[in-house]
C-alpha angles and dihedrals in degrees: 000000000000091000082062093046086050092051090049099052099040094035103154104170119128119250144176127193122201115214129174103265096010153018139241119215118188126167095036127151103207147347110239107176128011110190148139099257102017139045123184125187127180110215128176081264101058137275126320127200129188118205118194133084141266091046107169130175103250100174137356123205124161096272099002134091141178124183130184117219156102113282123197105167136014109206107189117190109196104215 
């Protein structure tokens, strides 16, 4: 029972949540590009990149990002 509290609290497993006009990140390493067209994240599992227009950051947390947008295309490059 305490071993799933703990997994709860200190979940750190990437995610990312597809949602009709954005998408939530959480578990990222680091944001490597921000722009208009183009978003690209670095995970533990490799580099993401989001293709499409009108990204905008909706919403920044430590580890946690939403952003609102069109998306087009997902490229995901396994390190």
């Amino acid at each position: 029972m305490l071993s799933k509290i703990k997994d709860f609290i200190l979940d750190d497993e990437f995610r990312l949540v597809l949602l009709e006009d954005r998408v939530l990140i959480v578990n990222f390493k680091k944001i490597l590009y921000l722009e208009d067209k183009r978003v690209s994240i670095l995970t533990s599992y490799g580099k993401i990149t989001l293709c499409g227009t009108g990204f905008l950051l909706s919403k920044l947390l430590d580890k946690e990002v939403l952003i609102g947008g069109n998306i087009e295309r997902i490229d995901i490059y396994y390190e």
